[in-house]
C-alpha positions as CSV (number, residue, x, y, z in Angstrom):
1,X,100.3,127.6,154.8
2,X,99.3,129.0,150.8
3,X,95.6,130.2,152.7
4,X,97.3,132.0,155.3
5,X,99.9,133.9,153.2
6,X,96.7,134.9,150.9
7,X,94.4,135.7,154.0
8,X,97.8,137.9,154.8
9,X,98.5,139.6,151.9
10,X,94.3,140.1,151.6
11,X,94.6,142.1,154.7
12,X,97.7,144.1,153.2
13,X,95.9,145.0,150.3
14,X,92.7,145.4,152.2
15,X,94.7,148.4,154.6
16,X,96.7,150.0,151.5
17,X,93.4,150.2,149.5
18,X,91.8,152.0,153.1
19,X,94.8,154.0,153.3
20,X,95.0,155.8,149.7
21,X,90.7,156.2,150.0
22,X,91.1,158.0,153.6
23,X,94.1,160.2,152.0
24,X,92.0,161.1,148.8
25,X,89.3,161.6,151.0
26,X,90.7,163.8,153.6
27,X,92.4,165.9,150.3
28,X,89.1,166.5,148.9
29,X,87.5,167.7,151.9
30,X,90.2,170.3,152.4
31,X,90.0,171.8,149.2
32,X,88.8,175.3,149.9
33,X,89.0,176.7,146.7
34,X,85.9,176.6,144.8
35,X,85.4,175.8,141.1
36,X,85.1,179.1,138.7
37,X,81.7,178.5,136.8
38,X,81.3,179.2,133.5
39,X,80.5,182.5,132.5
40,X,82.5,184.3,135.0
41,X,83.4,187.8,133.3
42,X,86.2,190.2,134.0
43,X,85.0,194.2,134.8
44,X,85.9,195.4,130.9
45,X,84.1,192.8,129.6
46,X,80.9,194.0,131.8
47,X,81.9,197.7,130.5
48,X,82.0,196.4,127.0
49,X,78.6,194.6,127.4
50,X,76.2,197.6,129.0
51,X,78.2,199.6,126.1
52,X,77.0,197.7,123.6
53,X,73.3,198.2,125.3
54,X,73.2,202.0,125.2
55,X,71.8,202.0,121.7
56,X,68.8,199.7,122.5
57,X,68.8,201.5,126.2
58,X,68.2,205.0,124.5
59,X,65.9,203.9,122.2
60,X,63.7,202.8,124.9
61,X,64.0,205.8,126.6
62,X,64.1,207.9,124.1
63,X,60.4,206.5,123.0
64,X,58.8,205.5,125.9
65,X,60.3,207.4,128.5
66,X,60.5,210.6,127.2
67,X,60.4,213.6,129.5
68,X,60.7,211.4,132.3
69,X,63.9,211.9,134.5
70,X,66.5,209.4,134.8
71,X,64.7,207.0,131.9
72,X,63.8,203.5,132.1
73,X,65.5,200.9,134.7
74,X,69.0,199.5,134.0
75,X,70.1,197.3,136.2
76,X,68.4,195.3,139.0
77,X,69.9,194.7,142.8
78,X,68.9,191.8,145.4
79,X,70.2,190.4,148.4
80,X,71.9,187.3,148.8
81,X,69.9,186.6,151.7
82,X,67.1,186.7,149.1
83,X,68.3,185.0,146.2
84,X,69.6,182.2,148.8
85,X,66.2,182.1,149.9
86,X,64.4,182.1,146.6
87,X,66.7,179.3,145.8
88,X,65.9,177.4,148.2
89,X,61.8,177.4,148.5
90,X,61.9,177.1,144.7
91,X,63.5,173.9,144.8
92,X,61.3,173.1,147.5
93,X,58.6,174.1,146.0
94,X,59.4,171.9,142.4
95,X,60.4,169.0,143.7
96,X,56.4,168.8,145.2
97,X,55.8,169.7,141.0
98,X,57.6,166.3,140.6
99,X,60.6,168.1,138.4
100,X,64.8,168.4,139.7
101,X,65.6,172.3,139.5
102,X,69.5,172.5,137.7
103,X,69.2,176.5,137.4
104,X,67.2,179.5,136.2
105,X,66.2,181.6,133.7
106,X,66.2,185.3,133.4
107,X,63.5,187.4,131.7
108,X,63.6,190.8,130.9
109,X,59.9,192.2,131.7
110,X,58.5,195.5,132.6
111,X,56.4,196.8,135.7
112,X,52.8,198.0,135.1
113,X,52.5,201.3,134.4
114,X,51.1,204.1,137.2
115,X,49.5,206.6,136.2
116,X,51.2,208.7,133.6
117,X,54.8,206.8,133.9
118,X,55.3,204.0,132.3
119,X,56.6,200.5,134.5
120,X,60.5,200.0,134.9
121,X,62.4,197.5,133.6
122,X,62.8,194.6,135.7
123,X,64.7,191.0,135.8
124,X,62.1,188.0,136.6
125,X,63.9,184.7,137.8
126,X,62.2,181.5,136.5
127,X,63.5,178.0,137.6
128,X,64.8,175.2,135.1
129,X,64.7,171.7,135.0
130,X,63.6,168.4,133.9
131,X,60.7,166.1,135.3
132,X,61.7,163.5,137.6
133,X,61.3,160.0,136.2
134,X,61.0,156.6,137.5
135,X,63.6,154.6,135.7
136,X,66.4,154.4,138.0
137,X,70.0,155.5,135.7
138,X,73.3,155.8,137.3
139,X,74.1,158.0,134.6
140,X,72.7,160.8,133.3
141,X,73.4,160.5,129.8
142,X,70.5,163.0,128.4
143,X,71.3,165.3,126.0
144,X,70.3,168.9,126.6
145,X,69.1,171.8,123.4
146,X,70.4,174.8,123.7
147,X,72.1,176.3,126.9
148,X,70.0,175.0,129.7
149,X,66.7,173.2,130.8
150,X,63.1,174.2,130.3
151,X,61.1,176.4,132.3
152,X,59.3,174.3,134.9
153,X,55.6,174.8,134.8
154,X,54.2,175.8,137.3
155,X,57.4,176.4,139.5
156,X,57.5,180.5,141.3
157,X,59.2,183.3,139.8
158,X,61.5,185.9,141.8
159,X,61.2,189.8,141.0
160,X,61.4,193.2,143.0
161,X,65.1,193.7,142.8
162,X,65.8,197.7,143.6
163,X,66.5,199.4,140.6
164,X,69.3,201.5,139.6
165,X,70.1,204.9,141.3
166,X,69.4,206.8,139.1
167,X,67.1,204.5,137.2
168,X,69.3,204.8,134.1
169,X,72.9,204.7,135.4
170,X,75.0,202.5,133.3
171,X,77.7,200.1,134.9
172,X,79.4,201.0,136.8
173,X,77.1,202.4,140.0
């Protein structure tokens, strides 16, 4: 009688413990609002920031761009059909480097010059992340320098946004 009153109540528990995962589950999976990541900044707090450029901005321009309309590049554009892509064959194309890609990094760099005009300003997108190791960890307890992984080595780089119409137009376009 005590084994089947414990095979009972096994079962009971068995279906409540089923029950409460299902209705967690189901509750997760209809969440449709997505997270806000860090660093998510409100339009006067973009207005305040490419302010606070316009010194370094002019004095680009005012050295190396003089006399040439509309002055060096501000700002850089790309599709999200590109950046989705990028994305993805980078992580594609790292994992083959042997390392796990948890971002990127942006550069500032500059276009060669042509001719007589010097080369815009330009963003360059460079993946992050750390080599993929052996030990198997449940965890991953590593503590990370700084804001962000390395650079990978090796791994590709995105650039040829469109620039900025004009080339100088401050935020917003």
């Amino acid at each position: 009688m005590k084994k089947i009153v414990l095979i009972i109540l096994g079962f009971i528990l068995g279906a409540l413990a089923m029950y409460f995962y299902c209705v967690n589950n189901q509750t997760t999976d209809n969440m449709t609002e997505t997270p806000t990541p860090k660093g998510v900044i409100s339009p006067a707090e973009i207005t305040a920031l490419t302010q606070a450029y316009n010194p370094r901005y002019d004095t680009i321009s005012n050295t190396i761009f003089r006399g040439i309309p509309g002055g060096d590049n501000r700002s850089s554009w790309y599709s999200l059909e590109d950046l989705r892509n990028y994305l993805t064959i980078a992580e594609k194309q790292v994992n083959d480097l042997k390392y796990n890609m948890d971002g990127v990094r942006l550069y500032l760099g500059a276009h060669p010059a042509v001719g007589n005009t010097p080369g815009y300003t330009t963003l360059l997108f460079v993946p992050t992340g750390t080599p993929m190791t052996s030990e198997g960890n449940m965890l991953n307890l590593a503590l990370q320098k700084g804001d962000g992984s390395p650079d990978i080595p090796g791994g590709p780089g995105f650039d040829h946004g469109g620039q900025g119409d004009p080339p100088g137009a401050n935020y917003p376009q």
